[in-house]
C-alpha positions as CSV (number, residue, x, y, z in Angstrom):
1,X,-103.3,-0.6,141.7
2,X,-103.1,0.1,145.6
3,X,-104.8,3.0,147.1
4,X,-103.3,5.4,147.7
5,X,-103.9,8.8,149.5
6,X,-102.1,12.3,149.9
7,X,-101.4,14.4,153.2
8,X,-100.6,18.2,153.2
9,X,-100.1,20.5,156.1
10,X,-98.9,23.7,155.4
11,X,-97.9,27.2,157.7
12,X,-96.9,30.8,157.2
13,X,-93.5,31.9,159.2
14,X,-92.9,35.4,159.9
15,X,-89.2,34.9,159.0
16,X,-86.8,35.7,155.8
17,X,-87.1,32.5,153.6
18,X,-83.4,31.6,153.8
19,X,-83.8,31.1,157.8
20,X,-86.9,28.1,157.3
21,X,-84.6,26.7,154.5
22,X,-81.4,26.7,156.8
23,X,-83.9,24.6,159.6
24,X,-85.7,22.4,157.1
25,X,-82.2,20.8,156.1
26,X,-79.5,21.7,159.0
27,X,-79.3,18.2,161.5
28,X,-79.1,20.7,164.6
29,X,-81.8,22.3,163.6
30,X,-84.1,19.7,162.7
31,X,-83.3,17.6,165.8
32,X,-85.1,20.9,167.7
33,X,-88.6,20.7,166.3
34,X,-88.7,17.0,164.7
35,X,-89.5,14.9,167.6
36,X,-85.8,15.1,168.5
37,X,-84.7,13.2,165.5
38,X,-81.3,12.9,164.0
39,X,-80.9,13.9,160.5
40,X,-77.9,12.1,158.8
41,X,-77.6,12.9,155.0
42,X,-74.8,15.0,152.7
43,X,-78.1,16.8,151.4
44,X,-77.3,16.2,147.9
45,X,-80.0,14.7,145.5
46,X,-79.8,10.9,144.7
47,X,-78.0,10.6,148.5
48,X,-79.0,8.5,151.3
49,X,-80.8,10.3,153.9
50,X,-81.5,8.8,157.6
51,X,-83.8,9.8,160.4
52,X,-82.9,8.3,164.2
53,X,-83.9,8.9,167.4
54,X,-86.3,7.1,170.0
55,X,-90.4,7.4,170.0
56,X,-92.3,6.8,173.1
57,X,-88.9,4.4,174.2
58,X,-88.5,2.5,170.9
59,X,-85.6,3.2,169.0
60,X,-86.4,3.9,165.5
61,X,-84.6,4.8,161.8
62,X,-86.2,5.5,159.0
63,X,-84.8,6.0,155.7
64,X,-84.8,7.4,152.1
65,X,-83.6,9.0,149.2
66,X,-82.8,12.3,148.3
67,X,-85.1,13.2,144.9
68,X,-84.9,16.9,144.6
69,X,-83.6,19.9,145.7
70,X,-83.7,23.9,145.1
71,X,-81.8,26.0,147.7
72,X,-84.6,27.7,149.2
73,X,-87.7,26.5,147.4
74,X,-88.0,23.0,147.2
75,X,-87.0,19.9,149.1
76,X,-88.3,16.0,147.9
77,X,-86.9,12.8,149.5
78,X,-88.6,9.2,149.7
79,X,-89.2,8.0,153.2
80,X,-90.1,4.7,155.1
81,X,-90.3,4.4,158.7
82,X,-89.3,1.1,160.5
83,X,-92.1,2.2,162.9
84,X,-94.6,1.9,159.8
85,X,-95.0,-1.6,160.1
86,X,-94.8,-2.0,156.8
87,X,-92.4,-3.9,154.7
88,X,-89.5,-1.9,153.6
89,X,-89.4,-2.7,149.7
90,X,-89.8,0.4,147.2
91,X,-93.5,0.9,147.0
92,X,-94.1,1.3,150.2
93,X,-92.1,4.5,150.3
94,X,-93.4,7.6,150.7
95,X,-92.4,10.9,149.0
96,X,-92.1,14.1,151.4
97,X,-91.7,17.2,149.8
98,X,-91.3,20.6,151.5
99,X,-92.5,23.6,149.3
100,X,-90.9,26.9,150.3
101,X,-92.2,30.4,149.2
102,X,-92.4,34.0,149.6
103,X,-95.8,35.7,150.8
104,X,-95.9,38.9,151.6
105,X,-92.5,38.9,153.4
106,X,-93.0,36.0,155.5
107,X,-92.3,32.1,154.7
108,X,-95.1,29.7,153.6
109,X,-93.8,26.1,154.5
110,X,-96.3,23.4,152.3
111,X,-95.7,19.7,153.0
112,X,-97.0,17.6,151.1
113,X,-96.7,13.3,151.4
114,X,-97.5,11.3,148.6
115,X,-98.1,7.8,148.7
116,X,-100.1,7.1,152.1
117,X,-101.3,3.5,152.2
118,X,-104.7,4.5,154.0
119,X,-106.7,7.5,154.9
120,X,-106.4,6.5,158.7
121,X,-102.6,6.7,158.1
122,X,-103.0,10.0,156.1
123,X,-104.5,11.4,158.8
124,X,-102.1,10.6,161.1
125,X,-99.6,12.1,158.9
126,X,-101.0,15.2,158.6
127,X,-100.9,15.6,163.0
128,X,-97.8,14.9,162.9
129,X,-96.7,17.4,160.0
130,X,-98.9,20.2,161.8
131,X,-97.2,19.7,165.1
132,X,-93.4,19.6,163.4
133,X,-94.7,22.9,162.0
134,X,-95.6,24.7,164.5
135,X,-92.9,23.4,166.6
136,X,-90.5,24.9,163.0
137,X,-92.4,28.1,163.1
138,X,-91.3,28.9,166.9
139,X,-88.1,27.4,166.2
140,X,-87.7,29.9,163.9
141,X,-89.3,32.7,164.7
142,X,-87.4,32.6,168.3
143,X,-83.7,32.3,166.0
144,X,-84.8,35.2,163.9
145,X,-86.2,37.6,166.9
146,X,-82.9,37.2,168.4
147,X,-80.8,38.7,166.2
């Protein structure tokens, strides 16, 4: 058995739960805070789902599989990145799963990704989670002030 090493990165959202759910799974939304990237999927669980867009001038897309869903609470998919340099074959996926909950009338976000080949890479994973968050938490918080 390979190792294999977990990332979490998580942030509290002073906006109503059903606004972070709306940007965690709307394309125009996501392309905002995530890096710019296009989301292409139909949402549904056991559907295709496809992140494109360019990094640092290379053209990238990066693909999974969507393994749960609860409106509002929970979002899983399995993910590989063609920028990974890693073989795309099924275990080197990774599983991505956004926890949404209620605290105190604001919106904890929890990602967590499962499956990291290395802690170097797990590390890396986790700035980039951290910086899509707080780059979702403004998102957010800016769409909700201005109603």
């Amino acid at each position: 058995m390979k190792n294999s090493f977990k990332g979490e990165a998580s942030i509290v959202i002073d906006a109503p739960r059903e606004e972070v759910w709306d940007a965690l799974i709307n394309p125009e939304q996501i392309k905002k805070y995530f890096f710019g990237t296009e989301a292409i999927s139909d949402w549904k669980v056991g559907s295709p789902l496809y992140f494109r867009g360019e990094w640092e001038g290379k053209k990238y897309e990066d693909k999974g599989t969507i393994l749960e869903k609860k409106e509002n609470e929970l979002f899983k998919y399995n993910y590989w990145s063609s920028m990974s340099g890693i073989e795309d074959k099924p275990e080197n996926y990774v599983d991505v799963t956004y926890k949404v909950e209620e605290v105190l009338g604001k919106t904890k976000v929890t990602i967590t990704q499962e499956n990291i080949p290395s802690d170097e890479m797990r590390k890396h994973s986790e700035e980039n989670w951290n910086k899509v968050l707080g780059d979702l938490k403004n998102l957010v918080e800016r769409n909700v002030a201005a109603y």
